[in-house]
Each structure stands twice: as structure tokens, then as C-alpha cells.
N, C-alpha and C positions, 0 to 999 in steps of 0.2 A: 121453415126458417131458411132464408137462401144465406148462403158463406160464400166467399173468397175462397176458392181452394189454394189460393197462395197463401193466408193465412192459415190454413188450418194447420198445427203442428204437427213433427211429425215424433213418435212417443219414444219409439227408439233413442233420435237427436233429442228430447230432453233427455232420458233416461243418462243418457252418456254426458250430457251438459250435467246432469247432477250427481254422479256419481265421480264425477274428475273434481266438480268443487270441492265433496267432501275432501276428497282427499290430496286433495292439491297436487296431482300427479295427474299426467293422463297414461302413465303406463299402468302404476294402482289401479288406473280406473277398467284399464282395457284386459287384467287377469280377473277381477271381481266378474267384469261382464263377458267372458269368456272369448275374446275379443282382442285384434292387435292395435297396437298403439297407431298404427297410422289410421286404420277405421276410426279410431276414438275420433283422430285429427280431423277426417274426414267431416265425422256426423258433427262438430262443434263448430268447423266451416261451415257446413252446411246453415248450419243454425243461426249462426253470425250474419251469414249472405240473406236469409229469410229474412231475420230481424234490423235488420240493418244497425246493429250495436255491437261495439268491442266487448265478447264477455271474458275474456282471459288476456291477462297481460302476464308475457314470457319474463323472468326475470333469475337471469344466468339458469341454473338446472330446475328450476320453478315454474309452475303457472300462477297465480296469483287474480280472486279476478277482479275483474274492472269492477268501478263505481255502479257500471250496466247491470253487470252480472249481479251484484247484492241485491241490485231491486228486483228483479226476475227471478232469484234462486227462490224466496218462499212461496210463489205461486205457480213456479214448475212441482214443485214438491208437494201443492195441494195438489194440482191437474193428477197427476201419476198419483196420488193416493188415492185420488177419486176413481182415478180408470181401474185400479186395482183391485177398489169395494165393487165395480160395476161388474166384475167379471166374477167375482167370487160369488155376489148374489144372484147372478145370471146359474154360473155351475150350482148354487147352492137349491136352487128350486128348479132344476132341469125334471129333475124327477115326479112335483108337483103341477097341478093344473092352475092355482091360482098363490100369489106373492102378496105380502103385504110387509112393508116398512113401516116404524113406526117408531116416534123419538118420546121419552116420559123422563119426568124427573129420578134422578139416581136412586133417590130413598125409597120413594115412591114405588119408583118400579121391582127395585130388589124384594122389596119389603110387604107393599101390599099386592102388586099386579102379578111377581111372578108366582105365589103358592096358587093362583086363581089360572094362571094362561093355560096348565092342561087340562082345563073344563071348556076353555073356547076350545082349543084342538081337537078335544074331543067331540067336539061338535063338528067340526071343519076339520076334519084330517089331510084334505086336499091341499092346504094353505101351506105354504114356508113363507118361515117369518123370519124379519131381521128385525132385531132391537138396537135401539140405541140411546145413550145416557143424555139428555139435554138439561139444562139450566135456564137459557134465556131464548128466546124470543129467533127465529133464521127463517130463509129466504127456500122454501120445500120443493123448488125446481131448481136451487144450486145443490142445495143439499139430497132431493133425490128418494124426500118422505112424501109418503100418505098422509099421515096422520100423527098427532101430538096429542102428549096429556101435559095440560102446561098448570100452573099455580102461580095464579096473578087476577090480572082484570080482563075483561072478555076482549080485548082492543088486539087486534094481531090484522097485520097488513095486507091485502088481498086473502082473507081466508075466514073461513066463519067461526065462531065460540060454540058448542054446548056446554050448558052447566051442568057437573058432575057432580058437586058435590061442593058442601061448605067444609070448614076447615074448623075442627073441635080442640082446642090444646086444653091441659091438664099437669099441675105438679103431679109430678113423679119420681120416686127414688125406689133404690133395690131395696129387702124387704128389711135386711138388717141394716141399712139407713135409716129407714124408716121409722122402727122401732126403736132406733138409739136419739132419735130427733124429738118424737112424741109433739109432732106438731098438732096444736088444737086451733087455732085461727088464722088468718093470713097473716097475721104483724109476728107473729112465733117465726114467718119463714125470713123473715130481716134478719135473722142472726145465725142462716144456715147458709151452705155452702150452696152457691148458685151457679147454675150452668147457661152457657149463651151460646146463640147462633148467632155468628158474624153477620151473617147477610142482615138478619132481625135484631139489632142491637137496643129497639125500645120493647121487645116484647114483655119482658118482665115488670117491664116499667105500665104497661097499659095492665098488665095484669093485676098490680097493685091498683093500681087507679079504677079496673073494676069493681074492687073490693072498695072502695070508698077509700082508699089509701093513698097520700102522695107522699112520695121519699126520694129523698135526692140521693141514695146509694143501692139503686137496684141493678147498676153497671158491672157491680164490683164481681170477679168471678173469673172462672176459666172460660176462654173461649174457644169454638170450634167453627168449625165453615162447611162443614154437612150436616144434616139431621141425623145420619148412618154414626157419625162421629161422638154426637153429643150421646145418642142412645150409647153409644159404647161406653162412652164417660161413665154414664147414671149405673148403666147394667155394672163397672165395675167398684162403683162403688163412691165415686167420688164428688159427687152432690146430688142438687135438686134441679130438673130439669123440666121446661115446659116442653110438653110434646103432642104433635097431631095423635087423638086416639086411631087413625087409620093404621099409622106407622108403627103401633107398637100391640095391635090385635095379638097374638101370640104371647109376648112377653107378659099381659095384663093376664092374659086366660091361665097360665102357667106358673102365674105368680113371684117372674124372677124381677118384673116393676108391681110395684101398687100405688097409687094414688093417697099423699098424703095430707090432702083435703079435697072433698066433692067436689069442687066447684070451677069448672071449665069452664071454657071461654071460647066464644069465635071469633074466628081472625077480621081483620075488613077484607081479606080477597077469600075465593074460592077458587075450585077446584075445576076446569074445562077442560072438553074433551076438542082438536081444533082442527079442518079440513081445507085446505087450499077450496078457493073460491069454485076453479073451473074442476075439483074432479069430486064434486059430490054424487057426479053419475057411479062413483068407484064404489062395485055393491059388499066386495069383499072389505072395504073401509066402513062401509056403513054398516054392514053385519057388525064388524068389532064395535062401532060405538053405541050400537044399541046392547050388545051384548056387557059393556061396560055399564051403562046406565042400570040394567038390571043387576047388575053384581053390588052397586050401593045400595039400591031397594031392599036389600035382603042381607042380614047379618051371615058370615059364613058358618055352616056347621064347624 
């Protein structure tokens, strides 16, 4: 990839362009970074001369910054976040022979992936690994991953889908919910306390609709905006919740949920495993995702 060595920045002159915004002082800025105030003056010239943009405007004992400077302050502050993770995961696998990055969903990953990751390790002790929580769908050469476990449709931009797994949900309530509800058919669960996921606001509603049931009040209820959330809800007691059985393996075997009718449901999306297009040569990613695929084949002990 050829650059402009006149553009490329230089991380110090952000670093002191972002730390004078926060604080709207460039003397604050220049005792945080150890650092005298005319250096600060310097590197912000500096930066100004590069970019050819006013980013501080002086105002009596003040800097204040320009209209420039707003728009540039949040993308210097990703750049330097990023240079940060790149140096930590650099020191963090100095010691290992092979790296792997990898983004999964928050529930998902807390919940079903990590009680399983030191049986990969254990296989691979060689690898350092970096996790990280994703939700939606990014760009794995801005962001800097191998590999995703995403929950959608297989559609992801320059990068390929395996299928992992479908998606099983099931009511479930804690065990003395449960028994105080004594639900025997689905129309019994219309008059129980129901729990939602923001992101999935018709869930409940297709669920009924599986059961041969339409009802115009299946909205009604507390909501939450993680799965990690709504399990919290259900575990402390305060209704009925649909939930993926992957996410709640533990709680069902232990019995602090129990299912308070058989009868689960699949989602319409499922569960992928997802690799940027050009690095399926990457064996320590392919290791993990065959390594994943065997881990749904097989119920855990």
C-alpha cells in the first residue's frame, strides 16, 4: 500500500491535539503528558501546518477548538485507540508463536464460548488470543480481526459465512416462578409476566403465532437490550423469558431456569462462524473454526 509520507500522522502530534481538547488548556495538556507547554504549542502547530485546518481557537486565557477540530477530534481518538490495542496485542503475544483475534456476540461469547475456550487452548497452547464483544456486522481490516461469530443471515461484505448453528429459544422462568405460575398451555402464558429483548420486539409474538395463537398483547412487559440482561431478569425472578438454549446450558442443567412449556422454537436466522475473504489461508483461524463446529456437534459434559 504506497502513502504520502506527508500524510501520514504523526501519534505524539495527535496524542497532544487530544489531550489539549479534553481539556481545554494546553498547559493541562502538557503536565498529563509530561511535557512543556510550548512542546504542546509546538506539536498542535505542527499538526495544523500538516492538516492545513485551524484546530484551536485562542480565546483570552482559553483554547477552544475550531469547527475543524470537532470534526477530527473523534477520529484522532479512534486512530490512538487503535494504535494502543495494536501495541498491547503485539506485547500481549510476544511470548507466543501464533495470534488470533476474534469478535462474537457478548452473551454468546460470555456465556456459551468462554466455559469451552480452555479446551481450544488446551489444544493450541501456542496461540494468544484477543476477544472481543460485537453486535453488528464491521470492516475486519479497519478493525484488525480474524474471525467472527455473528447471529444473523450469512450476507457479510468481502468475507465468507459458515453455518454454526441454528438458534433454539424456549419459555423459561426461575424454578419458583415457575411453580407459582403452573402454566399448562401457551394461552396460560398471556397472563404471566413477560420478558423482551429490545433488539427482538416480535419474538414473543411469533412464538404465540407458533402455538396457533394470535394476540395483540404479546408486547406488553419489561424490556432489556442484551440476552445477558433478560437472563438476569428471569434468574431473578421477574418473569417469563424466551431464550436461546445455548445461552442458558448451565442454568437449565442446575436447575436455577426450567422450561415452563416443552415447546421451543427456531429462530429464522442462525448462528455463523465469519472469515474475511482473503485470509482463509489463516490456519490458526481455520483451526478455531473447525474447532467451533465440533463443539455444537457434541453436547458439553
Amino acid at each position: 500500500m504506497n502513502m504520502r509520507r506527508s500524510l501520514v500522522p504523526d501519534l505524539a502530534n495527535l496524542q497532544a491535539f487530544e489531550c489539549a481538547a479534553r481539556h481545554g488548556n494546553f498547559t493541562r495538556a502538557a503536565e498529563e503528558l509530561n511535557l512543556t507547554q510550548s512542546a504542546i504549542s509546538r506539536q498542535i502547530r505542527d499538526l495544523e501546518q500538516q492538516t492545513g485546518l485551524l484546530l484551536f481557537e485562542r480565546v483570552r486565557q482559553r483554547v477552544l477548538l475550531s469547527d475543524a477540530g470537532k470534526r477530527l477530534l473523534p477520529e484522532v481518538r479512534r486512530l490512538l485507540a487503535q494504535s494502543e490495542q495494536l501495541m498491547i496485542r503485539a506485547v500481549a503475544s510476544a511470548e507466543k508463536e501464533e495470534s488470533l483475534s476474534i469478535a462474537t456476540l457478548p452473551t454468546f461469547g460470555s456465556r456459551w464460548l468462554m466455559p469451552r475456550l480452555p479446551g481450544f487452548l488446551a489444544e493450541r497452547p501456542s496461540v494468544a488470543l484477543h476477544v472481543e464483544s460485537r453486535s453488528d456486522t464491521f470492516d475486519f481490516h479497519e478493525e484488525g480481526l480474524d474471525l467472527a461469530i455473528h447471529y444473523g443471515q450469512p450476507t457479510w461484505a468481502k468475507a465468507i459465512s459458515t453455518f454454526l448453528c441454528s438458534e433454539i429459544v424456549l419459555p423459561v422462568a426461575n424454578a419458583s416462578v415457575a411453580a407459582n405460575l403452573r402454566i399448562e398451555n401457551p394461552s396460560d402464558l398471556l397472563g404471566a409476566p413477560l420478558l423482551h429483548l429490545t433488539t427482538r420486539p416480535r419474538l414473543w409474538s411469533q412464538w404465540f403465532s407458533a402455538q396457533g395463537l394470535k394476540v395483540d398483547n404479546s408486547f406488553r412487559g419489561n424490556r432489556f437490550d442484551q440476552f445477558s440482561m433478560v437472563i438476569g431478569a428471569v434468574l431473578a425472578g421477574m418473569g417469563v423469558a424466551l431464550l436461546p438454549s445455548y445461552l442458558i446450558e448451565e442454568d437449565m442443567r442446575s436447575g436455577a431456569l426450567v422450561p415452563v412449556l416443552g415447546l421451543p422454537m427456531a429462530t429464522e436466522f442462525g448462528y455463523y462462524v465469519v472469515m474475511p475473504e482473503d485470509r482463509q489461508h489463516n490456519h490458526v483461524a481455520m483451526a478455531f473454526q473447525q474447532w467451533l463446529l465440533g463443539q455444537v456437534s457434541r453436547p458439553r459434559a
